[in-house]
N, C-alpha and C positions, 0 to 999 in steps of 0.2 A: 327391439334389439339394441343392446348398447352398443355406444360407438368408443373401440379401442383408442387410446390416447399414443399416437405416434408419438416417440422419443425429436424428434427433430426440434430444434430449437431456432428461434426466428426470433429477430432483436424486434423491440418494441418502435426502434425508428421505419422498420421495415414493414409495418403493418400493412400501414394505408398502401402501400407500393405495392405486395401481396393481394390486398384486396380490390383492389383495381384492377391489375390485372386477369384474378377469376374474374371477374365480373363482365371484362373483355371478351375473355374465352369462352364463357356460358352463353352470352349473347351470339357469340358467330353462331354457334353453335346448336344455337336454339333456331336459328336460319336456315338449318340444314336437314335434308330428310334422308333415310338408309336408301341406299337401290333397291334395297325389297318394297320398302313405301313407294319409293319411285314407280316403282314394274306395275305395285298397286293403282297407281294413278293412271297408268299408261293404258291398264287391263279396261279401265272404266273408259278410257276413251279407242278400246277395240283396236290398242295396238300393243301386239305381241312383244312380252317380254324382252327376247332377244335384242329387237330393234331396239328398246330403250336402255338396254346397258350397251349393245353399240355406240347410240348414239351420244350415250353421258361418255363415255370413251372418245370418243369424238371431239366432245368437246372441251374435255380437259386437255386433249392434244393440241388444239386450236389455243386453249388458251396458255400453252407453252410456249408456244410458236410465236404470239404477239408481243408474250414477255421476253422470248429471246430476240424478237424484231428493236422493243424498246428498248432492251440494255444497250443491242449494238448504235441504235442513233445515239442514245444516252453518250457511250461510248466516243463512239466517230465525233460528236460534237466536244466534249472534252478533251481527245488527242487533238484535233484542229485549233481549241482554244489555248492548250499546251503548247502546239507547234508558233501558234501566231504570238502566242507570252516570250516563246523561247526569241521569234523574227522579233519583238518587238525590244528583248531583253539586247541583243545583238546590236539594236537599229539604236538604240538609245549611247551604249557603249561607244560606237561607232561615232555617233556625233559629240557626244561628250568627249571623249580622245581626240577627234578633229578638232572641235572647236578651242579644248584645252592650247592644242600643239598651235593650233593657228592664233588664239589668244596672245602665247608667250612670243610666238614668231611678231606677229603683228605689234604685241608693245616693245619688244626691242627696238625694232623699226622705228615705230612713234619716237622711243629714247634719242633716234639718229638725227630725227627728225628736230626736237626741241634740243638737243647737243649742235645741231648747225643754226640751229635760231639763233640760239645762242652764243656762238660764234660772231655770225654777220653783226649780232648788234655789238660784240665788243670790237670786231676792225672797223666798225664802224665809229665808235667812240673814238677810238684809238686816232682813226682819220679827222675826226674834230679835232683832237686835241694837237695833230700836226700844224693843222692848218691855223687855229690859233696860234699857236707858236710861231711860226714861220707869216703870222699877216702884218702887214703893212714891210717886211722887211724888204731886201733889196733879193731879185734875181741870182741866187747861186747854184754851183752846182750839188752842194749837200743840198737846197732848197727843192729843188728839181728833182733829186733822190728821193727823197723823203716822200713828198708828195704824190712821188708817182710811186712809189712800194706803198704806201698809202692805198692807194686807187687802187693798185693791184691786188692786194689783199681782200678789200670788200668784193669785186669781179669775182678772185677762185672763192672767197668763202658764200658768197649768192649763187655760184653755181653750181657749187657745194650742197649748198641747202634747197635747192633745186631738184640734183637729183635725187635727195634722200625723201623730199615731198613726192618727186614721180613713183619710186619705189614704192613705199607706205601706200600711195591712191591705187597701183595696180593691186597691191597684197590687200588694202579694206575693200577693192572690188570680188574679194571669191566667197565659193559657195558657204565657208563653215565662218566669215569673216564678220559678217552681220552679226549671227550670237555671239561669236568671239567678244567684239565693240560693244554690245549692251553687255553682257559680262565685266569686260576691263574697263568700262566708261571711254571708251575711244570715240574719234570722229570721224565720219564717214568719209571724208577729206578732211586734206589739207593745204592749204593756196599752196602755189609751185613758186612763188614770190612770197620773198619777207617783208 
C-alpha cells in the first residue's frame, strides 16, 4: 500500500526536533499495553476481568492524587519562598532606609563634631597669641581682659565640643548606626575631650 504524501510542510531546521520527538512518543508507547491485553494477562493469572479495569481505574486515580499532592507542596513551598523573598525584599528596604537616614543623621553630627574641633583649636591659638602679646608686660586691666575672654572662650568652645562628641557617641551607639559607620567611614567614637 502506498503511503499518501500529506501537504504539511516542516522546515528543514525543524527536522531533528520532529524526529525526536516521535521517537519519545513511540518509545512511551511501546511500554504500554491495551486493557484488553491487560484483562488478557489478568485472565491467565485467574483474575476476572472486571477487577482489572477496576483496578487500572484505581490506579490512575492514585496516581492523580499524588500528582495533585505534588503540585500543592510544589506549590506551598514556592508561595512560602515568595512570601520569605517578599519579608526579605521588605527587611532589606527597611535597613537600607534606616541605615541611609541614620548614615546622614550620624555624618551631620560627626560634621558638628569636627566644626567644634575645630573651633577649640583656633580659641585656642587665638589664646596663644594673647598671651604672647601681653608676656612679660605689666599687670593691666585691658591685660586681664583679654586674657581672661581668652580662657573664656577655649572653656564654652571645650564644652562645646564636648557635647557635640557626647551627642555623635549616643547616635554611633544605635541599632542601624554600625552600618551606617562602615558605610560613611565613621568612627565608632569620639573622645568627649579635644
Amino acid at each position: 500500500m502506498k503511503r499518501q504524501e500529506l501537504k504539511v510542510q516542516v522546515a528543514e531546521a525543524d527536522v531533528d526536533d520532529v524526529i525526536e520527538i516521535a521517537a519519545k512518543m513511540m518509545a512511551e508507547e511501546e511500554g504500554q499495553l491495551s486493557l484488553t491485553e491487560l484483562q488478557e494477562v489478568g485472565e491467565e493469572l485467574d483474575i476476572p476481568a472486571e477487577y482489572v479495569e477496576r483496578a487500572q481505574k484505581e490506579l490512575v486515580e492514585q496516581r492523580k492524587r499524588e500528582k495533585a499532592e505534588l503540585e500543592a507542596k510544589v506549590a506551598f513551598k514556592r508561595n512560602v519562598f515568595l512570601a520569605g523573598g517578599g519579608a526579605a525584599v521588605v527587611l532589606v528596604l527597611v535597613l537600607g532606609v534606616g541605615t541611609m537616614t541614620t548614615g546622614s543623621t550620624l555624618a551631620a553630627i560627626h560634621a558638628d563634631v569636627e566644626a567644634a574641633r575645630a573651633q577649640v583649636e583656633n580659641v585656642k591659638a587665638r589664646k596663644a597669641s594673647v598671651e604672647e602679646l601681653y608676656k612679660g608686660q605689666p599687670d593691666s586691666p585691658d591685660k586681664m581682659a583679654e586674657l581672661m575672654g581668652a580662657e573664656n572662650r577655649v572653656r564654652v568652645e571645650t564644652k562645646r565640643y564636648s557635647e557635640a562628641a557626647a551627642a555623635y557617641n549616643r547616635k554611633a551607639g544605635g541599632f542601624f548606626s554600625g552600618m551606617a559607620r562602615a558605610v560613611k567611614g565613621l568612627p565608632a567614637e569620639v573622645p568627649t575631650t579635644p
